[in-house]
NUGU-608996 format. One record per residue: residue in three letters; x, y, z of N, C-alpha, C in turn. Coordinates in steps of 0.2 Angstrom, whole numbers, plus 5000, padded with zeros to 4 digits. Atoms other than C-alpha are relative to their C-alpha. Example, Ala and Ser with C-alpha at 12.3 -4.5 7.8 and 13.67 -1.06 7.14 Angstrom:
ALA500449945000506249785039500450065000;SER499649944999506849955036499650055003;
//
This chain:
UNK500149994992487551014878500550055001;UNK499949934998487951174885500749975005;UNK499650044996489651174895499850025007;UNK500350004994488651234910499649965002;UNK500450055002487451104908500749915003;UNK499750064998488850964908500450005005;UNK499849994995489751024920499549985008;UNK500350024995488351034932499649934999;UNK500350075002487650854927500349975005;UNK499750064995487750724941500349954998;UNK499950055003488850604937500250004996;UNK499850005005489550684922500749974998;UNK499550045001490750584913500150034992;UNK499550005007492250624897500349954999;UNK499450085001493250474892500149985004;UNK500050074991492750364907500150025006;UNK499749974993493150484919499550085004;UNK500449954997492150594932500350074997;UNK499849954999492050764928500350045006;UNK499649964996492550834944500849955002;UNK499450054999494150704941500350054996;UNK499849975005494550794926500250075003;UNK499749914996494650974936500450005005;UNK499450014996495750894949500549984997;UNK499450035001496850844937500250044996;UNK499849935005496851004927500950025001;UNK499149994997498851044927500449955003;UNK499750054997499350884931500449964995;UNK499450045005501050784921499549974995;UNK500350045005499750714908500049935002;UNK500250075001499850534906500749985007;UNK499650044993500350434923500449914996;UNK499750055002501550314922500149925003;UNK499850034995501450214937499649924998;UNK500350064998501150014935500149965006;UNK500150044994501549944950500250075008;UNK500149964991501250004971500449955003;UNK499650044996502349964985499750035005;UNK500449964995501150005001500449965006;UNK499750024994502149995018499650035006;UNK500549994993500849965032500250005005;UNK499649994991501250025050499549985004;UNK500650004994500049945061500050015007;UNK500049974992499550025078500150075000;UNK500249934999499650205073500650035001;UNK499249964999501350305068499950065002;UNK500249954999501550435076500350074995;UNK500049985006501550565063500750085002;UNK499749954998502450705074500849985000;UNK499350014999504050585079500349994990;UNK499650025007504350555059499850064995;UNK499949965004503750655046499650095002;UNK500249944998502950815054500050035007;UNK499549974994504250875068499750055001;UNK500149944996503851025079500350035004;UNK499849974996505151085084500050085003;UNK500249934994505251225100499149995001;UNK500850004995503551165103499949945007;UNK500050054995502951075118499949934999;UNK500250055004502250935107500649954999;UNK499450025003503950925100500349915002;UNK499750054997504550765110500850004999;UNK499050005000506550705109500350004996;UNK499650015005506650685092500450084996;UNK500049955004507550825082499750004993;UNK500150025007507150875064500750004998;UNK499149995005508650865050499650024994;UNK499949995006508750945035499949944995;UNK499850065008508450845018500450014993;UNK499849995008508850824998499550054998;UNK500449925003507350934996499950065006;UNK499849944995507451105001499450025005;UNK500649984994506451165016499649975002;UNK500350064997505950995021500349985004;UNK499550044997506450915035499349965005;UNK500150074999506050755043500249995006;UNK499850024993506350665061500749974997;UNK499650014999508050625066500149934999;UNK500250075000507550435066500249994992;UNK500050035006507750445045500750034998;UNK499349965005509650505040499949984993;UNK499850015005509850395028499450024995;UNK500649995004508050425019499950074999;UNK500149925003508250615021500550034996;UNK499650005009509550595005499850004995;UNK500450015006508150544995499550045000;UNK500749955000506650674999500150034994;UNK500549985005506950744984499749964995;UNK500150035005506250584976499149995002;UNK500750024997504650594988499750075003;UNK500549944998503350684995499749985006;UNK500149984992502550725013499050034999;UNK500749984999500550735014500050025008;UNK500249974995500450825032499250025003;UNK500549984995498850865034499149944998;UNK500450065002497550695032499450025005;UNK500749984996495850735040499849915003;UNK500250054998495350555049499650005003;UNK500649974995493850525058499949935004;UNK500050064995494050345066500450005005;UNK499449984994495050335082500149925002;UNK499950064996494850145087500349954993;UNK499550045006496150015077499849964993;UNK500550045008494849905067499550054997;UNK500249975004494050035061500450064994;UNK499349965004495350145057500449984994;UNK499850055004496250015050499549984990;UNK500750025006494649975037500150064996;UNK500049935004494550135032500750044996;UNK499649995004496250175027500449944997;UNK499850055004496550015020499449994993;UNK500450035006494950015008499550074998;UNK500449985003494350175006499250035005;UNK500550004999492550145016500150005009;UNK500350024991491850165034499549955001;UNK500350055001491650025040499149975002;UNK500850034999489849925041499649955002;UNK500050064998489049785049499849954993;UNK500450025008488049755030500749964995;UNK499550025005489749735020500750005000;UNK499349974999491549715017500250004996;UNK499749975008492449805004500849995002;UNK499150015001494149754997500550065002;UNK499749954999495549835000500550024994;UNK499649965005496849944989500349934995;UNK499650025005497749814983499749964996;UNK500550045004496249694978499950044995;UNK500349955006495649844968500450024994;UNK499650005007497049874959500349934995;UNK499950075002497349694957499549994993;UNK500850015003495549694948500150034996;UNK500049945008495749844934500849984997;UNK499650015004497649804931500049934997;UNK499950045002498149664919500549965002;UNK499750034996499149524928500649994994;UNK499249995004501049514922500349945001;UNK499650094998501949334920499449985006;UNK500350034992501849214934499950015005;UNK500249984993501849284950499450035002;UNK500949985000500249324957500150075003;UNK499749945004500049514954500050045008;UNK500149994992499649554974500349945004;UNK499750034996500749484987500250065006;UNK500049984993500649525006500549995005;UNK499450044994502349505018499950005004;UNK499949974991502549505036499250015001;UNK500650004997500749505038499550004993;UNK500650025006498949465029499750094999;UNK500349975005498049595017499449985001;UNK500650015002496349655017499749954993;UNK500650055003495049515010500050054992;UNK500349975005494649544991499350014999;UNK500750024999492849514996499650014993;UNK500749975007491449554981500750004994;UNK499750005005493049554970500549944996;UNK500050105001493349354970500650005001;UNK499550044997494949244973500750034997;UNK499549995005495949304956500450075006;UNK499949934997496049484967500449985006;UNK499650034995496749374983500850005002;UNK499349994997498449424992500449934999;UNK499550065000499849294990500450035007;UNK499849994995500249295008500849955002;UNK499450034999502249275011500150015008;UNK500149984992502349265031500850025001;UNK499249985000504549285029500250004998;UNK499650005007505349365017500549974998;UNK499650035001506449245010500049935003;UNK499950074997506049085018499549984994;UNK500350055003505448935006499250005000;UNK500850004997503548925004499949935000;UNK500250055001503148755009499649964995;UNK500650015003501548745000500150014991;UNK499849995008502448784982500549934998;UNK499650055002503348614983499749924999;UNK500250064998502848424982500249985006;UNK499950044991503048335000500549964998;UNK499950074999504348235002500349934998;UNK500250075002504748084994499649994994;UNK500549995009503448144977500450024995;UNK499649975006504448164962499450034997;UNK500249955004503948284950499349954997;UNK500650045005502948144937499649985006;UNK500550024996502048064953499450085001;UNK500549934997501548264961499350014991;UNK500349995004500848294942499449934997;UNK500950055000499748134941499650035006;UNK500449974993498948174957499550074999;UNK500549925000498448364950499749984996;UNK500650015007497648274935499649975003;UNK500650064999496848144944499350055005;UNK500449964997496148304956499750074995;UNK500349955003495848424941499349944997;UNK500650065003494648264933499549995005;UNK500750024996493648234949499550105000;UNK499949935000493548444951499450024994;UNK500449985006492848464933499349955002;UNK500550044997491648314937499650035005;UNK500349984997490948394951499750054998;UNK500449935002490848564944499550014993;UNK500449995003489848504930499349985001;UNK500850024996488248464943500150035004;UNK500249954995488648614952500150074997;UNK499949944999488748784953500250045005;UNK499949964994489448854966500750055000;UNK499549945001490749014969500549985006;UNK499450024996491748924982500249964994;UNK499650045003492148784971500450054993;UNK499549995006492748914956500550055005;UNK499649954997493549024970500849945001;UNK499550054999494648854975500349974994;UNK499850025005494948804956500450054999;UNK499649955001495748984953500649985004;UNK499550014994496748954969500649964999;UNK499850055000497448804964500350004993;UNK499750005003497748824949500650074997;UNK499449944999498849004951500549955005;UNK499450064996499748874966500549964996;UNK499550045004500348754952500350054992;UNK499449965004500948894939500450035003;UNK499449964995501748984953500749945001;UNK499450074998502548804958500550014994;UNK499550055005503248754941500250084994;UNK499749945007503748944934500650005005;UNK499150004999505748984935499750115003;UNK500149954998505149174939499750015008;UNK499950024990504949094960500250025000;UNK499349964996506649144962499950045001;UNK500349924998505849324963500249995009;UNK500150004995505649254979500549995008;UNK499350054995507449184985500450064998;UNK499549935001508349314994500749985001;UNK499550024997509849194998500650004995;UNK499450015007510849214979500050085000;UNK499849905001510549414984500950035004;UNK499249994999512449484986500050025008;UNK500049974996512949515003500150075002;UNK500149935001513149695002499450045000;UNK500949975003511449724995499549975007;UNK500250014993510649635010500250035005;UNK499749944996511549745021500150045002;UNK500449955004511149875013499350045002;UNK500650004999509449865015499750005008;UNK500050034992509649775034499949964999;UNK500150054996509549615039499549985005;UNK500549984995508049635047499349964997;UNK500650005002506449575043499550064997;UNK500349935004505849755036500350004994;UNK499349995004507549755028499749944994;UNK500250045007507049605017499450014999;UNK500750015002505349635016500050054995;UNK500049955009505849805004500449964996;UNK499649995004507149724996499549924994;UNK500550065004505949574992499450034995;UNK500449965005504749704986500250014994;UNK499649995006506049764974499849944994;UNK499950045005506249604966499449984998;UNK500650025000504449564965499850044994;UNK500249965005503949724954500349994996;UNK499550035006505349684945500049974995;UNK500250075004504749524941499250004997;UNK500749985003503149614936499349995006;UNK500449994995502149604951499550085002;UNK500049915000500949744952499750035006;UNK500349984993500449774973500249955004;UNK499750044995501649714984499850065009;UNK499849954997501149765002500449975008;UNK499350034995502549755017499750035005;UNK500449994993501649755034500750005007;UNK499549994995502649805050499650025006;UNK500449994997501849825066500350035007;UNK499849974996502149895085500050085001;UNK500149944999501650065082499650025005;UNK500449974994500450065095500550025010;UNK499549974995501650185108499650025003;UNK500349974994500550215122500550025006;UNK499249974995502250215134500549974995;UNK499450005003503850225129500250014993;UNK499850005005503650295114500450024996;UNK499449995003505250365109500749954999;UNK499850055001506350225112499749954993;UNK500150025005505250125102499950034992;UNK500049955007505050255086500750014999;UNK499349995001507050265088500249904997;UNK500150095000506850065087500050014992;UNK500050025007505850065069500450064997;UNK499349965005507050205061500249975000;UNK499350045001508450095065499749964993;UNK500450065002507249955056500050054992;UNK500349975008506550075040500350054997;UNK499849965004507650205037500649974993;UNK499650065006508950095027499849974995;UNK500450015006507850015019499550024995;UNK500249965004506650135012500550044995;UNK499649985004508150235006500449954995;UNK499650035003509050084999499550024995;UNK500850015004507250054990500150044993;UNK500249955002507050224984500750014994;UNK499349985004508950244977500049954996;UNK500050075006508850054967499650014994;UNK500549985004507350104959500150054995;UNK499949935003507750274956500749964992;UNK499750015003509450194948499849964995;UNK500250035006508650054936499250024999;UNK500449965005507350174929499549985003;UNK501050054999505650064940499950085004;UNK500249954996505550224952499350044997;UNK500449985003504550324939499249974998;UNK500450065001503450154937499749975004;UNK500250034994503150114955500050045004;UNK500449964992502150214970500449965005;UNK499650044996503150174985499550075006;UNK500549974994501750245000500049965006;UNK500250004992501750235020499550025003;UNK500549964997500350225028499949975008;UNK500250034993499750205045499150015001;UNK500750004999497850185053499950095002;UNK500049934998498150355062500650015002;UNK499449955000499250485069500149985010;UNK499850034993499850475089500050095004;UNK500249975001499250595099500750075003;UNK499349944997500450785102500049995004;UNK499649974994500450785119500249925004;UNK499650084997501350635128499849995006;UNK500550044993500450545142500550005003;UNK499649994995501250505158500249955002;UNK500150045001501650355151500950014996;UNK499849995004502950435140499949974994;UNK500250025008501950385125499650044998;UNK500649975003500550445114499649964997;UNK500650055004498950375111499750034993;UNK500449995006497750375098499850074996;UNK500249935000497550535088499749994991;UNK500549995006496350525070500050054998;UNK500149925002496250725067500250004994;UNK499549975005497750745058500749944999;UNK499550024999499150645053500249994993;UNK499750005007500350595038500149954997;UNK500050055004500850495024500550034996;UNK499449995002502450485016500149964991;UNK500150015011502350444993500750014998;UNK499449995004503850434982499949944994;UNK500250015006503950384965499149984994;UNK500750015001502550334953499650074995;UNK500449944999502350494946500050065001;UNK500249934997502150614959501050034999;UNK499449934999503450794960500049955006;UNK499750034993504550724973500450095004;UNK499849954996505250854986499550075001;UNK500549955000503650944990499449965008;UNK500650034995502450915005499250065000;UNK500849984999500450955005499850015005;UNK500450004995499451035017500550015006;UNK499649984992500151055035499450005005;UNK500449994994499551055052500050045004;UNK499849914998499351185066500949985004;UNK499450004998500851215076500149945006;UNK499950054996500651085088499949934997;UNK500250065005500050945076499449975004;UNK500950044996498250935086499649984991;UNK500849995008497150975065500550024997;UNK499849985002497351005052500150084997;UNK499749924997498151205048499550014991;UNK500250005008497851195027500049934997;UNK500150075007497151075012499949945005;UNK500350084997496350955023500249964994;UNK500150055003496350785014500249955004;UNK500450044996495250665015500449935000;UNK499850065002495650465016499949984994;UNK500250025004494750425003500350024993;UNK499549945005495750564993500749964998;UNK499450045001497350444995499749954995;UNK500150045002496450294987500150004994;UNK499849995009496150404972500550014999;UNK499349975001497750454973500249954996;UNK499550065002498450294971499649974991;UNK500550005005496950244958500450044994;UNK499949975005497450394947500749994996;UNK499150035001499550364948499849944993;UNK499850055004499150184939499150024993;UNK500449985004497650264928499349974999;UNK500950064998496050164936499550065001;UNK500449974999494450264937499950015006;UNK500650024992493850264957499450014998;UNK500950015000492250304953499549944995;UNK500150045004492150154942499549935004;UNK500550064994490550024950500349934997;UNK500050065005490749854949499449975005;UNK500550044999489449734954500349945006;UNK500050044995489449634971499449934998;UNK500550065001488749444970499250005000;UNK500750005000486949524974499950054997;UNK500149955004487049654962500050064998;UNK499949924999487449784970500650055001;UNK499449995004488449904963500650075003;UNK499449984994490049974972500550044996;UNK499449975003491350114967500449985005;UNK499550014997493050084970500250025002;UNK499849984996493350204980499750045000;UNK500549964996492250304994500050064999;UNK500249925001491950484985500850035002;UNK499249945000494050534985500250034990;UNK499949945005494750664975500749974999;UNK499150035000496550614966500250095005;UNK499549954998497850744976500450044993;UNK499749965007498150864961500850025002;UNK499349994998499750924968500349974997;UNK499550035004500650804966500449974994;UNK500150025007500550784952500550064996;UNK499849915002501250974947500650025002;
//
């Protein structure tokens, strides 16, 4: 075959991997090293301008200053000091192309990839990676904080987020009730795996194996010593303090210990972005909340070698728009807005693409959403264009036609 010929071939594939994957990744560090993500959701729409793409001396600007960083000729809102110590361990996508502007669909789409549809619902990032990586110890390999995770839909129960609703509180549901000693709670699970099997050998049904998986990931979690992952109260007071005592603040420092403990897609949900008034107050608000602890993050990792190992990505639905209503907030702005990546991998102390001078579009290197997906994909060495098969057979790439971000890579 001619290489003009394989080149131009739809669909052309080399060792499992699209050819136009192969040309994005031309000049890229070689072999990725990333097994576990750390995805921190902002829901309601960060504004992209107050945090990582200042504009100062323009009218857009609003109240925040930028500051200088660790990496040269970066700077960053005012809102992040302690986090703009560690930029040179991270990177700045500035110029993301968006095209949904209302929350549930925006939301869809950069949590899975797809615009969304009344026909289907596609998993989102972490189910996916939950599905092509191989599960590590006990812990179940996707865990959710501070708020629930896109459904694994079409990629079954095993894919399913362990939803923690407070970092560091007890999970009631990983204990016996009560008054059940250990030998009593273990008859009970035999006498309910006995009827279970019984039933499922005169049925067939994909709830009943969805609820066996469930159940039986619940009672290994229960009786492994590697829960402690989860108990933040033997952590030093220092290091809690560190991070913040905050509900953010535990929710990275929980992540830490999770990946740690072999977990491979923790994501940490925080919410109130939606700043239609008063949006400076409250954007001065979550700095207090994320700056701390994303830096503590970033510097712990970095010191016990997982940095290299673990993607550590901020995303939000969209961006908040430049000009400030009359409300002193910003609404919804889809166009253009950012995303903030560190370890994993990528060259840290470099930002892609840019907007124009006011931060209405994007200026250069549009990128797309779906471009993040691959991104993430490529860091831990998953194909995206890889189908898998939905319960009617029809067959679904993992992610919506994106391209990995060669850069970061360089």
């Amino acid at each position: 075959m001619s290489r003009r010929a394989m080149l131009g071939a739809t669909g052309a594939t080399l060792l499992g991997l699209q050819v136009r994957h192969l040309l994005a990744y031309a000049g890229t560090a070689g072999e990725q090293k990333a097994e576990h993500v750390i995805l921190f959701w902002n829901g309601g729409g960060m504004s992209h301008i107050d945090t990582w793409d200042p504009k100062p001396g323009r009218p857009t600007a609003g109240e925040f200053l930028p500051i200088d960083t660790s990496a040269e000729g970066v700077q960053i809102s005012e809102i992040f000091p302690e986090l703009s110590k560690q930029m040179h361990h991270a990177a700045l996508i500035r110029s993301i192309a968006g095209t949904q502007g209302a929350h549930g669909q925006a939301t869809y789409n950069l949590q899975t990839s797809y615009t969304q549809t009344p026909n289907i619902q596609h998993p989102g990032i972490g189910s996916v990676v939950t599905h092509e990586k191989q599960k590590i110890g006990d812990l179940p390999a996707f865990v959710s904080i501070s708020g629930r995770a896109r459904k694994a839909s079409y990629l079954g129960q095993r894919c399913e987020a362990y939803f923690v609703p407070r970092p560091g509180a007890q999970d009631p549901y990983l204990a016996f009730p009560e008054g059940i000693t250990r030998t009593r709670g273990d008859r009970r699970l035999e006498i309910l795996s006995k009827y279970n099997n019984r039933y499922a050998s005169n049925k067939q049904a994909a709830a009943l194996t969805a609820t066996e998986t469930a159940i039986d990931d619940a009672v290994t979690l229960m009786r492994s010593p590697a829960l402690e992952a989860f108990e933040l109260n033997t952590v030093p007071t220092t290091t809690l303090n560190r991070y913040g005592d905050t509900t953010f603040g535990r929710g990275a420092l929980l992540a830490k210990r999770l990946i740690e403990t072999g977990v491979r897609f923790v994501q940490v949900n925080r919410g109130g972005f939606d700043t239609h008034s008063n949006n400076f107050p409250a954007m001065r608000g979550h700095g207090q909340a994320m700056d701390s602890a994303l830096a503590s993050l970033i510097a712990d990792l970095h010191e016990n070698g997982m940095l290299k190992k673990t993607l550590i990505i901020m995303l939000s639905e969209f961006g908040r728009t430049p000009k400030i209503n009359m409300n002193a907030g910003r609404d919804h702005w889809p166009n253009v807005f950012s995303c903030f990546l560190a370890g994993g991998g990528i060259q840290g102390g470099q930002v892609i693409g840019s907007s124009d001078a006011d931060g209405f579009d994007p200026h250069d290197r549009p990128v797309q959403v779906a471009d993040l997906h691959a991104t993430i994909c490529h860091t831990l060495g998953i194909d995206p264009d890889k189908e898998v098969l939905t319960p009617l057979q029809r067959p679904m790439k993992l992610v919506d036609n994106g391209t990995p971000v060669s850069e970061l890579f360089s």
